[in-house]
N, C-alpha and C positions, 0 to 999 in steps of 0.2 A: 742666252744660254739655253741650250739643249736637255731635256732630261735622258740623265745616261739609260740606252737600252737597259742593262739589268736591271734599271730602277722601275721599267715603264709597267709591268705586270701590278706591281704593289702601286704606284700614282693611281692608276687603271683604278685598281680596289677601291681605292680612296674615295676619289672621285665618283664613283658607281654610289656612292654612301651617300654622297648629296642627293637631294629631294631632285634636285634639275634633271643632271645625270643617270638618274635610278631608273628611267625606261629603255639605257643603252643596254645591248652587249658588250661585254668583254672586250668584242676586235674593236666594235665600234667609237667604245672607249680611247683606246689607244689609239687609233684614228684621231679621235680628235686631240688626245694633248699632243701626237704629232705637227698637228696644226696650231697649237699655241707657241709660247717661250717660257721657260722659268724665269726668275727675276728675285734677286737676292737685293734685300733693302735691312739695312743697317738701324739698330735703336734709333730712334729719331727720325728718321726719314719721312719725309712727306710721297706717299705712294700717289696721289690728287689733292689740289686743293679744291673748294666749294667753286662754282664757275668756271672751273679748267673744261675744254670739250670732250666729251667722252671719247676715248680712245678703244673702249673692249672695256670686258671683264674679267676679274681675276677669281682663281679659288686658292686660296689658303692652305700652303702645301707644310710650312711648319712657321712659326711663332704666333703672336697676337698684334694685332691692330684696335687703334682706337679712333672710332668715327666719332667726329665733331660737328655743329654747328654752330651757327649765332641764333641767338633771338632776343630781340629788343638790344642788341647792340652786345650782352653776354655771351660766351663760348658756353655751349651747353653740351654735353658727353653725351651722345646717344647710343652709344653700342661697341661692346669689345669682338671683337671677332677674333675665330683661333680655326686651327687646323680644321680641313672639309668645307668651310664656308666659302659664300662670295662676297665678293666686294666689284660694285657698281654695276651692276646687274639692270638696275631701276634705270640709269642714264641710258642703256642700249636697247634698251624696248623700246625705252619713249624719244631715243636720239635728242636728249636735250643736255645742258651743261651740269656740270656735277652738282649734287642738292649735296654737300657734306664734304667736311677734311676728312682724309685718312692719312695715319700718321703709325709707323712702326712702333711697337712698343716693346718690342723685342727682336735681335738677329732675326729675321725672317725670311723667308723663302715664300713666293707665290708664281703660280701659273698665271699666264694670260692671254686670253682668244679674242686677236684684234679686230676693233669692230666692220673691217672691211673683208676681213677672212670670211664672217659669219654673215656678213651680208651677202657674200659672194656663196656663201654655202646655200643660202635662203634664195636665194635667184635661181641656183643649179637644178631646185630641188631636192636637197641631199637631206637624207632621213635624218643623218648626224642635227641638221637643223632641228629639224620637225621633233627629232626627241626634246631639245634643249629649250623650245619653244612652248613646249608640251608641260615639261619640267617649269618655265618660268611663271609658265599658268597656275599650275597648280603653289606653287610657293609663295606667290606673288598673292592670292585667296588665302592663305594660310598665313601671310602677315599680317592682313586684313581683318580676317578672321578675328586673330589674336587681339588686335589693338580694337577693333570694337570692344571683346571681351575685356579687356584689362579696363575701356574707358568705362564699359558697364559695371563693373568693379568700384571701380573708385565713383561717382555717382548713389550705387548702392552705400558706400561706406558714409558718403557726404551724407547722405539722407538719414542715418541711421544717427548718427552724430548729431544733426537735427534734433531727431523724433527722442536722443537721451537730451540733448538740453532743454526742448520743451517738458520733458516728462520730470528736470530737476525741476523746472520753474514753477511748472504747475504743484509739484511740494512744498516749494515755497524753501527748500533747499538753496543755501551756497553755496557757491562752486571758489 
């Protein structure tokens, strides 16, 4: 499924909103969802499962998705995603099999730039690449970023928790 011409100036926007996107122009924008498909997936739907080979990546044109894994054998929810975002982004940089389920969690609509399109763009030379690779960089440091922080976060908390149950014990305090 094509996105309708009228629509393409407003996707364009959209899409210009994400961190990847955001060193396009306007044309070059549209350019590229030219080069993608939309893809309408129903509540429920499985968009990838964990292990499927990467196909492309998608951005998040309306509802929300829920990414999954396992660990230790549990399904563990790692992340909801909504409008603007990507999804599997991390498999076509590293061309490896999907790390995570994604699963509709509402009527949704997403774009998608198949990973042969963009490799073909990246062969050419075409800037359209070079922005979105430029864009992955930076995003890509910016999740990293984050989850060192959030892990220095929670450590600081561990420690602290510590340093109040040694400081009840040492009053000689029950807990």
């Amino acid at each position: 499924m094509q996105i309708m011409d009228d629509r393409l100036d407003e996707v364009a926007r959209n899409l210009r909103a994400n961190p990847i996107f955001k060193s396009m122009g306007a044309v070059e924008a549209v350019s590229v969802l030219k080069a993608g498909t939309t893809m309408a997936c129903g509540e429920g739907e499985v968009l990838f499962a964990e292990g499927d080979p990467c196909d492309g990546f998608y951005v998040v044109l309306t509802g929300r998705f829920g990414v999954m894994g396992v660990r230790d054998g549990e399904p563990l929810a790692l992340a909801i995603i909504g409008p603007g975002e990507c999804i599997g982004e991390m498999s076509l940089t590293r061309a490896t099999p999907r790390s995570a389920t994604v699963r509709a969690l509402s009527n949704s609509t997403v774009w998608h730039l198949a990973g042969s399109v963009f490799e073909t763009l990246i062969a050419q030379g075409d800037m359209r690449a070079t922005h979105i690779l430029q864009g992955l960089q930076v995003e890509i440091c910016r999740r990293f970023r984050d989850e060192l922080l959030v892990g220095a976060e929670l450590a600081a908390r561990a420690s602290a928790v510590d340093e109040g149950r040694l400081l009840v014990e040492s009053l000689g305090w029950e807990v």
